[in-house]
C-alpha angles and dihedrals in degrees: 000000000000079000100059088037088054091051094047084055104062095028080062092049099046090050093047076055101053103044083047080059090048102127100012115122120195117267076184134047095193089237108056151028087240104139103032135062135193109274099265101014140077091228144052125249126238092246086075112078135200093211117160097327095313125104114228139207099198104182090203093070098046103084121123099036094306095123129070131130115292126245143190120242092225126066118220129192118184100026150143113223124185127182139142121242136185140177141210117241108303093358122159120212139141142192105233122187138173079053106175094211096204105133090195100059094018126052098181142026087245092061083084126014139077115242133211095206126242115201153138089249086191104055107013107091085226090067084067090057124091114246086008099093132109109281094026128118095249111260094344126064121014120227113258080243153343109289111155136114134252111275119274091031124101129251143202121242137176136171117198112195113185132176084313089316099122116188114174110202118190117184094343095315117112088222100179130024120169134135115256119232109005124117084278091063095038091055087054098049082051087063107040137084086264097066104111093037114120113243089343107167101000106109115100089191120051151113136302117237137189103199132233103222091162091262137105108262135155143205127190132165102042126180147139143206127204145192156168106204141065098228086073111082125185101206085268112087088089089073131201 
């Protein structure tokens, strides 16, 4: 009797998985780099690794120009992305997206994107800094509260971005919420070390990027829904 209640179980919570999945397509195959090149560049660098279904930024192979943050070769505007992410001891990452990839205008994926942070809150200097945690939007918005895991295990993120509505969600906590691109954010932007950066922050279509901070770092899981219309929802319109 325990038996069959155990497999149903399970059987309930597979099928709860899978229709949570309904609609998300791989970023990563798990394999290969097929999908993301190096920022700048058609190709990706040596520093980032296919190693049992992770990808991983490994700092040591990354000499020469191999390194680099990683992007996607589409670009995406109204989306919902998951993946899991986790760092070595006093390791730096982020997830940056709305990337404008243009080399010319723009150096760095950063130049223009916004960043959830990824980050050993405990023994990176940055986890001291307000708005510069794991979870955050990076110099902009702290997270409602601490929700990320001890270094070395992996964690659940996910950005929605919806017709300018942004909710960061790290392990379950909706950890930011805010509206891109009204008065509010520019405000933020205003006060933040991105003030005198030109369009910082301003493209509603661009690129995803995992960024290349110099320390190990891996993502696994990686997928992404997308949308055009209002009547799709993605469990997060409730909010915090």
């Amino acid at each position: 009797m325990i038996k069959n209640i155990c497999t149903a179980i399970m059987l309930m919570a597979l099928i709860q998985t899978t229709n949570a999945q309904k609609g998300f397509k791989p970023l990563f195959d798990g394999k290969t780099t097929t999908g993301w090149h190096n920022y700048g560049k058609t190709t990706v660098g040596s520093g980032w690794k296919v190693e049992d279904g992770t990808l991983h930024f490994d700092p040591t192979a990354a000499k020469n120009g191999q390194g680099g943050d990683l992007v996607t070769d589409q670009e995406y505007t109204n989306f919902h992305l998951k993946l899991e992410w986790k760092v070595a001891p006093k390791a730096n990452s982020g997830i940056i997206f709305y990337v404008n990839e243009d080399l010319e205008n723009f150096p760095n994926t950063y130049s223009t994107g916004l960043e959830m942070q990824v980050l050993d809150n405990d023994g990176h200097p940055d986890g001291k800094i307000i708005k510069h945690a794991a979870g955050d939007l990076y110099d902009l918005i702290k997270s409602s509260k601490a929700a990320a895991k001890p270094v070395g295990e992996w964690n659940t993120a996910e950005v929605v971005c919806k017709f300018g509505k942004l909710t960061l969600v790290l392990n379950g906590v909706f950890v930011v919420e805010t509206q891109l691109w009204d008065d509010n954010f520019k405000s933020l932007v205003a006060g933040s070390k991105f003030a005198s950066w030109k369009d910082f922050g301003t493209f509603k279509t661009g690129k995803i990027a995992l960024q290349d901070h110099g320390d190990h770092v891996w993502y696994r899981n990686i997928m992404i829904k997308e949308w055009n219309t209002m009547d799709i929802t993605t469990g997060c319109e409730n909010g915090m």
